[in-house]
C-alpha positions in Angstrom: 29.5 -8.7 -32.3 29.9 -6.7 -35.5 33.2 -8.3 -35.8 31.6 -11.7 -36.1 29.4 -9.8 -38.5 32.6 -8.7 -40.9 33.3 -12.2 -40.6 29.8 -13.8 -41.8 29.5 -11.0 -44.8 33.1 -11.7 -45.6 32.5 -15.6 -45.7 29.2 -14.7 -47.9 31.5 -12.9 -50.8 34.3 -15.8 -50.5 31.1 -17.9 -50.9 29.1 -16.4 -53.7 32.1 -15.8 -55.9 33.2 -19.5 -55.6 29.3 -20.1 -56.8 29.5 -17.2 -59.7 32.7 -16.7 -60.8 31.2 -13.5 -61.3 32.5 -9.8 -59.8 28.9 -8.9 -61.0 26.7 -11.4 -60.2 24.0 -10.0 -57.7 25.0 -12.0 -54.4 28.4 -9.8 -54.7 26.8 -6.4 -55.7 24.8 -6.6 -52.7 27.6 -8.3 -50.5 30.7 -5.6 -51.7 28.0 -2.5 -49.8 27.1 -4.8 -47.0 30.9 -5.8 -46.0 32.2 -2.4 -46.7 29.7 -1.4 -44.5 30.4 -3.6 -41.9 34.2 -3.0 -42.1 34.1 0.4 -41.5 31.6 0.1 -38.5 34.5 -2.2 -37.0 37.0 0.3 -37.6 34.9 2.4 -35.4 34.4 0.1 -33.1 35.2 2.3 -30.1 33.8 5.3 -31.5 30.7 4.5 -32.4 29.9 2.2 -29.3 30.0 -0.7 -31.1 30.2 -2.8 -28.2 26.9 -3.1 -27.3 25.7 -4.3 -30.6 22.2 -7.0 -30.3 23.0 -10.7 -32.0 19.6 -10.7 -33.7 21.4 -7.3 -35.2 24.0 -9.6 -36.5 21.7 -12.3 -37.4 19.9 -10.0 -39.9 22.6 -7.9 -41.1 24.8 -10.9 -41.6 22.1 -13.9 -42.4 20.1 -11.4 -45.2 22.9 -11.4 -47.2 23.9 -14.7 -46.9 20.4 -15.7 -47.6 20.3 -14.0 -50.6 23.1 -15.7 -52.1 21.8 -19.2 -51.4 18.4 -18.1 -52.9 20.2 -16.7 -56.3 22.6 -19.8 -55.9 18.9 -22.1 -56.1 17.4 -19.8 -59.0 20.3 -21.2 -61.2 23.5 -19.9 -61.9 24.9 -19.2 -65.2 28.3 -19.3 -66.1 30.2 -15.8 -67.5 29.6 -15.2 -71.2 32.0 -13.5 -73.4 29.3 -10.6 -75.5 32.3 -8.8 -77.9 31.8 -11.4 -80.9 30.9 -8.9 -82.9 32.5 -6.5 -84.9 29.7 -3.8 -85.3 29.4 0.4 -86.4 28.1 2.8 -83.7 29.5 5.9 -86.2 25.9 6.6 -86.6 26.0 7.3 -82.8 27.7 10.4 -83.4 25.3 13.3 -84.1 22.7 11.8 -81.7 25.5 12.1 -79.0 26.4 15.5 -79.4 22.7 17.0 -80.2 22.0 15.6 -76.4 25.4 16.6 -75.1 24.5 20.2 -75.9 20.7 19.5 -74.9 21.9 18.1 -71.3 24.1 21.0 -70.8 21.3 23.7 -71.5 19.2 21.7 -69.5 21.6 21.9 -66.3 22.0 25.3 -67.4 18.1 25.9 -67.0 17.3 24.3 -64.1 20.3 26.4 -61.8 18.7 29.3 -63.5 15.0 28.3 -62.1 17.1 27.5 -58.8 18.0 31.2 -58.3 14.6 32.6 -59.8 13.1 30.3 -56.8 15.7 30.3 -53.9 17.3 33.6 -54.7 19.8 34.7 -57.1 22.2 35.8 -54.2 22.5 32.3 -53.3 26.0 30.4 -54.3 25.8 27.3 -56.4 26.1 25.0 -52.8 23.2 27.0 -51.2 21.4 27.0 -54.0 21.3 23.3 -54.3 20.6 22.7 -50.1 17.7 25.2 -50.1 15.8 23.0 -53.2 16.5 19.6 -51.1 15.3 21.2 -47.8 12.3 22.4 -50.1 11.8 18.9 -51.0 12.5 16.9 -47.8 10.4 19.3 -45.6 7.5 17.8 -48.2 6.5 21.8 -49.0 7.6 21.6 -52.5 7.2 24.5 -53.3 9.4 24.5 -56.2 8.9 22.3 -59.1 10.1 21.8 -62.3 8.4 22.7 -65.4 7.4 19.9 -67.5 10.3 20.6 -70.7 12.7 19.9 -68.0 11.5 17.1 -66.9 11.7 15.2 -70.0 14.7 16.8 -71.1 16.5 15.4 -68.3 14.1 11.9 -68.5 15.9 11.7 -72.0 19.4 12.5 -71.1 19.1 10.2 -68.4 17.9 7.2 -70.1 20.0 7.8 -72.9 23.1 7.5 -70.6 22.3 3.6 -70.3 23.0 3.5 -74.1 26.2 5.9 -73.1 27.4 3.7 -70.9 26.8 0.3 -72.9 28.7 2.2 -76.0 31.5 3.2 -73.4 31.8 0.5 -72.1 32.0 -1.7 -76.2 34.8 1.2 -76.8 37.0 0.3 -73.5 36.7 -3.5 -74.3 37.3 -3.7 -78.1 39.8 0.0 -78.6 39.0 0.4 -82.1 40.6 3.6 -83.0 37.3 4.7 -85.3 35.8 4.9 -82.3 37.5 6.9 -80.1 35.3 10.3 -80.6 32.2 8.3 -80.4 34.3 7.1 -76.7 34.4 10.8 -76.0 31.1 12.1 -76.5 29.4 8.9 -74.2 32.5 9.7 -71.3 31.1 13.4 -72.2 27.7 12.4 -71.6 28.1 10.2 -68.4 29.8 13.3 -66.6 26.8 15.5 -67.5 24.5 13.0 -66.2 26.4 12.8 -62.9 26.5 16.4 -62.6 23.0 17.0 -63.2 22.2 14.3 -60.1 24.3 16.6 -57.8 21.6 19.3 -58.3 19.0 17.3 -56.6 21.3 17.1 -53.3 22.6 13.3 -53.5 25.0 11.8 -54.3 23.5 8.7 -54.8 22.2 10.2 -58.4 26.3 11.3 -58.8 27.4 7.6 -58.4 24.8 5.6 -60.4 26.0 6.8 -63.7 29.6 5.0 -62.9 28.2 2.1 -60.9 26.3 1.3 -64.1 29.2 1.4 -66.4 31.3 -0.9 -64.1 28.6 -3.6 -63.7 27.8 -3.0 -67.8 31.8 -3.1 -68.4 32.5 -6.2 -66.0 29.8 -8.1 -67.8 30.4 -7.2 -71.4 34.2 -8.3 -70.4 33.1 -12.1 -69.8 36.1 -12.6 -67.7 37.4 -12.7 -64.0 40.5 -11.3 -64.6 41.5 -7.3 -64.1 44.4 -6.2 -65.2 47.3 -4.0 -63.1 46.2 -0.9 -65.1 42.8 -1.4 -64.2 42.7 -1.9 -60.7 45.2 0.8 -60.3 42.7 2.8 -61.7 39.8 1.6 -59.2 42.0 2.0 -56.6 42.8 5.7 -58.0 39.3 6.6 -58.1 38.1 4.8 -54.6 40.7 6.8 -53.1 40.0 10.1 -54.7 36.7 9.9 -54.0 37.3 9.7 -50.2 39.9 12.5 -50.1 37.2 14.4 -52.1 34.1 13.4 -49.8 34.5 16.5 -47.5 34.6 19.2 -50.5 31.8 17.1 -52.5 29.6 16.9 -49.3 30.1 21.0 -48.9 29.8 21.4 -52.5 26.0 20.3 -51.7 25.4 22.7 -48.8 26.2 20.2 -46.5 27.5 21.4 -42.7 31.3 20.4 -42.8 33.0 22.5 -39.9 35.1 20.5 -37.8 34.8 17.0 -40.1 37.3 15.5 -42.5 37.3 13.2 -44.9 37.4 9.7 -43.4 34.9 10.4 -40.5 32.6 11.8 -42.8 33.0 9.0 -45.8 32.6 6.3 -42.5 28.8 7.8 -41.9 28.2 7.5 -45.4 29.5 4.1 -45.9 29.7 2.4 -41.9 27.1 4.4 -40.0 24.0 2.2 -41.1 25.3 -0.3 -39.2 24.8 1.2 -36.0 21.8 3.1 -36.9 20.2 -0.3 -37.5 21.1 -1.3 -34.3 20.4 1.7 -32.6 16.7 0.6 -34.2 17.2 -3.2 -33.1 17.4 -1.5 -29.5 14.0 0.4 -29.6 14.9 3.4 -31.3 12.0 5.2 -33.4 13.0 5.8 -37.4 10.2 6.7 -39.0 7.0 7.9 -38.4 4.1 5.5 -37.7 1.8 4.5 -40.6 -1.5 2.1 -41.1 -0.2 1.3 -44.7 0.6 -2.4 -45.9 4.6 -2.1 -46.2 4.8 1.6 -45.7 8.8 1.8 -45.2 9.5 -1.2 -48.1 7.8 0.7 -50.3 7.5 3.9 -49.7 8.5 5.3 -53.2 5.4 3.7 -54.4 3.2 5.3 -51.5 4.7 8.7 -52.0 4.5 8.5 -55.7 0.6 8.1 -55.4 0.5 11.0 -53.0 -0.9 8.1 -50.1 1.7 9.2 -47.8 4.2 12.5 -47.4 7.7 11.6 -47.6 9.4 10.5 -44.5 13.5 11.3 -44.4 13.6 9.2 -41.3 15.2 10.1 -37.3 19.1 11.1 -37.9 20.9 9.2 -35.1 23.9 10.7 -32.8 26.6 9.2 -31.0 29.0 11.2 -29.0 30.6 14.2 -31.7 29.1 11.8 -34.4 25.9 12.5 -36.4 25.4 9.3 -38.0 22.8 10.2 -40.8 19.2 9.0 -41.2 19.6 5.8 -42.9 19.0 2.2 -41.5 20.5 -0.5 -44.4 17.6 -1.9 -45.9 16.3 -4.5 -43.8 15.8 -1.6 -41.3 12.5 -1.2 -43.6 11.8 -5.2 -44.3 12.3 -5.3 -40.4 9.9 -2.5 -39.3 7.1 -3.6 -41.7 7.0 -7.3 -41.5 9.7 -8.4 -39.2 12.0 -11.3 -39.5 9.8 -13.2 -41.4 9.3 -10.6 -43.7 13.1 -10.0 -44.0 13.3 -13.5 -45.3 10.8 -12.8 -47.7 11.3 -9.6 -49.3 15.3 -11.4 -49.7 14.1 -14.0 -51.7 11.5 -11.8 -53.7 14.6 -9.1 -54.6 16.8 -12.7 -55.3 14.2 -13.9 -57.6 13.8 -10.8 -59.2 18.0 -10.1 -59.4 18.6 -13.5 -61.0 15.5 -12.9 -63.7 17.5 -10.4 -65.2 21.1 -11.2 -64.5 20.5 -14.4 -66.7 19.1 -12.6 -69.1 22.1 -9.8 -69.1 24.8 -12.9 -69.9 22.4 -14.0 -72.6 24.9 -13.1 -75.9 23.3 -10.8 -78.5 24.6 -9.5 -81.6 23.9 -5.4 -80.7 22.9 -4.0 -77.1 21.6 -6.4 -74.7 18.2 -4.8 -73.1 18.7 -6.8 -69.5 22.0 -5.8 -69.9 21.2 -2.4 -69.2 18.4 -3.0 -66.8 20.5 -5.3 -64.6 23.3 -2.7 -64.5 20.7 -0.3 -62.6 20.0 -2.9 -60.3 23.3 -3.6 -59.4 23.3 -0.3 -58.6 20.0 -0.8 -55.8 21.9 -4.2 -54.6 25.2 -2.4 -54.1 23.5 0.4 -51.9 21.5 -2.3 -50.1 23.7 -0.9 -47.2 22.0 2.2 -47.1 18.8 1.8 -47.6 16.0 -0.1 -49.3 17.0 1.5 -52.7 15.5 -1.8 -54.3 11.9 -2.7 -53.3 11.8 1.6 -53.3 12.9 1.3 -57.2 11.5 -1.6 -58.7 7.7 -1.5 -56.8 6.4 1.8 -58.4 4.9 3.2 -61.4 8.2 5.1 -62.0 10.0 2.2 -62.8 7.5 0.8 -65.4 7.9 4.6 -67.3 11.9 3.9 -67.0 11.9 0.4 -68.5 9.6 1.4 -71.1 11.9 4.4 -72.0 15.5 2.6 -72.0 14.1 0.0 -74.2 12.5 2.5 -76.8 16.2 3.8 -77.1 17.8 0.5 -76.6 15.3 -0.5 -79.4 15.8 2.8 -81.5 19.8 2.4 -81.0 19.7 -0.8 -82.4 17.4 -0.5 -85.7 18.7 2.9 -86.7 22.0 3.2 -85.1 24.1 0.2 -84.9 25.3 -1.9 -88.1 27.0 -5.3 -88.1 30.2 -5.3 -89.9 30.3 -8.0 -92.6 
């Protein structure tokens, strides 16, 4: 069975990107996590018992995603755009850049410094940053942040989207003027990154990087990738696996006995099974009286309805395969399969609102742009969990928009000049 599912999500990319003609377009953000997924749950076939694997298992995991794409196919496709028609000045960029460089360092600085005043100053950097996510996944929290912090790192966060759009204008056009303002945004994407490692996930590493590819793809307005450039994906794909087991210990993460390729399997492979470890009666989550408790349970936990639930981690022979269920684990649990097919073409109708706007040319930074680039982030993890309905359906995300197009709006009044 989960071979005929790598076949049906590998049919689904072949099939949305002869509809797009777009690496970025949302059917293949969601279908890239999905196969990937699916391909390494294959790989461990024998491992992971694979063999016993449900149809209806298949039929979800297989027919959401193929669902999806012929809902965005129906919501209109719109052919790839090419945005670099103008020639503009980001100099002014400059000394904004570095004033939050330095504030986003001080600010990392700070908060490993409240770390050891709340954890212990004995601790090392790794148990430092496993004792604040047990604090917050045992729902204690105990330790917060004060309120500076918070919008310190609100700031350097939605600023990044700007980073990564001005990155992204400095790969694509390689105007020498620019290359410290090139710097300072590569600068300021790391920091970023690195600040989302002290919260315990590396989800908030990744989304950075995920941003500026789907930013950089679409700013590109063309299928082709060059040698150099796929060498360099490759590179990083590749370091990043060989890296997995010192990056997961580097959290304070239990890695005696594991290496790299088991452990990057759970995190990209395992949901596969734990879904259909669920399909076969398993119980994930805790049972709740709320409308849609699992699909959105940001939203819930965010109005203090409901404690945060980290889900049932799963185990199969020497395996521990993690705590997360792909998303339609959630859609599933709440609603069912009709609710599946629902929640798929609410997140297609929402995907394609903004991914036609993000080809939409515009003479400075393209608002949807940005906002479409942190959705392709939610689609691409669609494998792990419902990162989507749990992103867009909360106050949160109102707060986030609001703030990303204050700077977008700010960047582009104050900061950005057309060349004549």
């Amino acid at each position: 069975m989960i071979i005929l599912l790598s076949l049906i999500l590998s049919f689904n990319l072949i099939y949305a990107h002869k509809i797009f003609k777009d690496w970025m377009a949302p059917p293949l953000l969601l279908g890239y996590g999905m196969f990937a997924a699916s391909l390494m749950a294959t790989l461990y076939y024998s491992e992971w018992q694979m063999s016993s694997m449900f149809f209806i298992s298949v039929l979800i995991l297989g027919g959401g995603p193929l669902l999806f794409t012929i809902m965005c196919k129906n919501f209109n496709k719109q052919g790839l755009h090419s945005f670099i028609k103008y020639n503009i000045d980001i100099s002014k960029l400059k000394n904004p850049l570095i004033v939050l460089n330095l504030l986003a360092v001080i600010n990392i600085i700070l908060k490993i410094k409240l770390y050891q005043n709340a954890f212990g100053s004995f601790l090392n950097f790794s148990e430092l940053i496993f004792a604040a996510r047990m604090d917050a996944w045992s729902g204690e929290n105990t330790f917060r942040f004060p309120q500076i912090i918070i919008w310190i790192t609100a700031i350097s966060t939605y600023f990044s989207y700007i980073s990564a759009w001005l990155l992204a204008y400095c790969f694509i056009t390689k105007q020498k003027e620019n290359r410290i303002i090139k710097l300072l945004a590569l600068i300021h994407l790391f920091i970023v990154s690195f600040d989302g490692l002290l919260y315990g996930a590396k989800g908030s590493m990744l989304d950075p990087w995920v941003r500026l590819c789907v930013i950089y793809m679409l700013m590109r307005g063309t299928l082709s990738i060059s040698k150099k450039i796929l060498t360099r994906i490759i590179f990083v794909s590749v370091l990043f696996i060989l890296c997995f087991k010192s990056l997961t210990a580097l959290l304070g993460r239990d890695v005696e006995g594991k290496n790299n390729i088991d452990m990057f399997a759970v995190y990209c492979g395992a949901q596969i099974k734990n879904f259909d470890l669920y399909m076969h009666g398993e119980k994930i989550r805790q049972d709740s009286k709320l409308w849609g408790a699992n699909t959105f349970n940001s939203f819930y936990v965010e109005q203090n309805l409901k404690d945060a639930d980290n889900g049932a981690f799963q185990t199969i022979g020497k395996y521990s395969l993690g705590n997360v269920y792909t998303q339609y684990a959630s859609f599933h649990l709440d609603f069912g399969v009709l609710g599946v097919i629902m929640i798929t073409i609410l997140m297609a109708i929402i995907s394609m609102f903004f991914y036609k706007r993000a080809l939409l040319d515009t003479k400075k930074i393209n608002i949807f742009l940005l906002l479409y680039s942190e959705l392709g982030y939610c689609l691409l993890m669609s494998f792990f969990s419902s990162n989507f309905t749990n992103y867009i359906f909360r106050i949160g995300y109102l707060k986030a928009v609001f703030y990303i197009c204050l700077f977008t709006f700010l960047t582009n009044k104050y900061l950005i000049k057309i060349k004549s």
